[in-house]
C-alpha positions as CSV (number, residue, x, y, z in Angstrom):
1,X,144.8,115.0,84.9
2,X,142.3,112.1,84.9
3,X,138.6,112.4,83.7
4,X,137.2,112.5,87.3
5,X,140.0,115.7,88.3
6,X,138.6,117.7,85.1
7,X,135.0,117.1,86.0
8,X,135.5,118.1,89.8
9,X,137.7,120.7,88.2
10,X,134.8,122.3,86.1
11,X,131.6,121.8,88.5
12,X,133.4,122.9,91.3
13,X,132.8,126.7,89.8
14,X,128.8,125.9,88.7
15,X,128.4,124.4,91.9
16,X,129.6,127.6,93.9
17,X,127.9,130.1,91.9
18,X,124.9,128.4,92.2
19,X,124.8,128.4,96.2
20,X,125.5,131.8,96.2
21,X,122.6,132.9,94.1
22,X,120.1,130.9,96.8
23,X,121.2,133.6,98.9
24,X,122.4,132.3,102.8
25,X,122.2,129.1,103.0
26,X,121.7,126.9,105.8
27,X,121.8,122.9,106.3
28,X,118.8,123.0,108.7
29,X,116.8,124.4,105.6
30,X,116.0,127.7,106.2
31,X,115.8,130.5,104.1
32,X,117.3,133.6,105.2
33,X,117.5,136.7,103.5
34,X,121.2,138.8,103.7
35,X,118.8,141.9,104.9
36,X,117.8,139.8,108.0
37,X,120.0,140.4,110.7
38,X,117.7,139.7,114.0
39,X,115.0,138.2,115.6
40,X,112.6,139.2,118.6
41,X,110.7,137.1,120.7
42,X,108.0,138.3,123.2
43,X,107.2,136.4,126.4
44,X,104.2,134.2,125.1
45,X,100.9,134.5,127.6
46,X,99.7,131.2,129.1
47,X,96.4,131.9,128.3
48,X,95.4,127.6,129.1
49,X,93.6,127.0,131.8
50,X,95.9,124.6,133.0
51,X,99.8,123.7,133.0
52,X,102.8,124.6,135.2
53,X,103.5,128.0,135.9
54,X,106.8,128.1,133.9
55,X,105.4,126.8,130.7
56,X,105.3,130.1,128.9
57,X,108.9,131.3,130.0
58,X,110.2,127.6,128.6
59,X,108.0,127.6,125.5
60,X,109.5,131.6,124.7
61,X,113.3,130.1,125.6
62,X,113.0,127.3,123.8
63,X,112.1,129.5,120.4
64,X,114.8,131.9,121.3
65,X,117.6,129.0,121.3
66,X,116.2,127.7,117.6
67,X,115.9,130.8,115.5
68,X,119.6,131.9,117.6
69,X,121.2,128.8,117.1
70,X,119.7,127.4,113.6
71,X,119.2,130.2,111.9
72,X,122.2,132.3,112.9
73,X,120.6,135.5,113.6
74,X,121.1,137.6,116.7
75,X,118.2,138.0,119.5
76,X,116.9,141.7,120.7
77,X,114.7,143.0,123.0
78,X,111.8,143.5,120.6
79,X,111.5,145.7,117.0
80,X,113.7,142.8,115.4
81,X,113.6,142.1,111.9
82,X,111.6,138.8,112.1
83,X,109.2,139.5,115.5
84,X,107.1,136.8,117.0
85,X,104.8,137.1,119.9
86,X,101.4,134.8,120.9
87,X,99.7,132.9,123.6
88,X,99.7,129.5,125.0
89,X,96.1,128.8,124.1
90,X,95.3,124.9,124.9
91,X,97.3,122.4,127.9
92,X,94.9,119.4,127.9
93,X,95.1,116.1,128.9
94,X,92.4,113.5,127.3
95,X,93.0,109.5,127.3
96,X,93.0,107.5,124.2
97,X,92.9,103.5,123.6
98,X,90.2,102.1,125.9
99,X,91.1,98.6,127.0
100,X,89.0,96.2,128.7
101,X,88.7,96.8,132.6
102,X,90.0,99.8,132.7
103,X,89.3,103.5,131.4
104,X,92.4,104.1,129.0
105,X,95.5,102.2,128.1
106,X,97.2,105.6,127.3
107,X,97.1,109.0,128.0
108,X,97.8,112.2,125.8
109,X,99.2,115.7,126.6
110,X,98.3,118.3,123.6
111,X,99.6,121.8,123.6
112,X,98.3,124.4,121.6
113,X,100.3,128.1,120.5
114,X,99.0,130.9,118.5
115,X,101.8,132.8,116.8
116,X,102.1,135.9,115.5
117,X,105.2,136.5,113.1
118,X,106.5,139.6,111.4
119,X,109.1,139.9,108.8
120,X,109.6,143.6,108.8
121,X,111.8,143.3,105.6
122,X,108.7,141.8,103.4
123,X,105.5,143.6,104.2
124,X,103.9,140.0,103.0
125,X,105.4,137.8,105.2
126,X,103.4,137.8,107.8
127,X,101.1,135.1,109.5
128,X,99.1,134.1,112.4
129,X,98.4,130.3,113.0
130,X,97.6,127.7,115.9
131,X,100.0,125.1,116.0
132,X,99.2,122.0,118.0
133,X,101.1,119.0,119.3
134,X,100.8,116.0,121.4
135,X,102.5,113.1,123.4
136,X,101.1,110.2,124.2
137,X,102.4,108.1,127.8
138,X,101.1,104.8,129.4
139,X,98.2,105.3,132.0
140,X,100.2,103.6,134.8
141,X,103.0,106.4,134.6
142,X,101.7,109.2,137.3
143,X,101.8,112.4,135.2
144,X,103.9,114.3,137.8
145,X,106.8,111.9,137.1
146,X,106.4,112.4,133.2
147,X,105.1,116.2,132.5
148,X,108.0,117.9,132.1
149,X,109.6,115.0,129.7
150,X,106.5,115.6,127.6
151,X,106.5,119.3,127.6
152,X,110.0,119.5,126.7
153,X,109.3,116.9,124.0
154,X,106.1,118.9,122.5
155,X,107.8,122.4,123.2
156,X,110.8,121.2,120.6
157,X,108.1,119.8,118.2
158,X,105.9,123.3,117.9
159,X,109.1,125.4,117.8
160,X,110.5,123.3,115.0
161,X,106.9,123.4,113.3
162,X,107.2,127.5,113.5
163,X,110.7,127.2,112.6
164,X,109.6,125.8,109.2
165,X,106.6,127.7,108.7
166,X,108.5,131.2,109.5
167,X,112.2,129.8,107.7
168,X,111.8,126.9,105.5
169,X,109.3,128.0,102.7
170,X,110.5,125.3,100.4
């Protein structure tokens, strides 16, 4: 055997035992314990004054699909071991960079949730926060042709942002 063989040889071992004392590990970054099985998700209220009808129902899908599909745990009806619920609580539209001769050179879409999360396994893990996020698109586009492009972009942006917050406590 050569130097390099005995080296992978020996560190091969550490390397494994180590990972297995993080507990489950996970190349998106989260941190799940082996106790956590599931998730539940409630339908989040629009509570905006504004916004398409659907947004709630997208928002709530769109967290589903991460914590199901990043996070490997299995989605149920409600009482789950991580439980989040909340409310759509901002949908405005302001416009940004004045330019000469005319009232904005772009426009901005910001999107507001309040969460509520629940780890039923760790009676301290447990939080409530507002979690905003915006796009930006030119003033010329008509926002009919560009809303849902932004929504889905801002939807994946706040549902990673409470991915992290609930899973990645680096």
């Amino acid at each position: 055997m050569n130097l390099k063989g005995i080296i992978l040889y020996c560190l091969l071992p550490i390397a494994y035992c180590l990972l297995q004392g993080c507990g489950v590990y996970s190349f998106t970054g989260a941190s799940v314990s082996p106790d956590i099985k599931n998730f539940s998700v409630e339908l989040f209220v629009n509570r905006a004054n504004n916004g398409p009808a659907a947004l709630a129902q997208t928002f709530t899908d769109r967290l589903k699909l991460k914590f199901q599909t990043e996070a490997n745990l299995r989605q149920v009806p409600n009482q789950g071991d991580l439980q989040f619920r909340g409310a759509i609580t901002g949908y405005t539209f302001t416009s940004e960079a004045p330019i000469a001769g005319q009232t904005s050179g772009l426009n901005k879409l910001t999107i507001t949730v309040q969460v509520d999360y629940t780890n039923t396994k760790d009676e301290k893990d447990k939080w409530t926060e507002n979690f905003s996020r915006y796009a930006q698109f030119s003033s010329s586009e008509d926002i009919q042709s560009v809303e849902n492009s932004l929504i889905e972009e801002i939807n994946r942006q706040l549902v990673d942002d409470i991915f992290q917050k609930a899973l990645v406590k680096w």
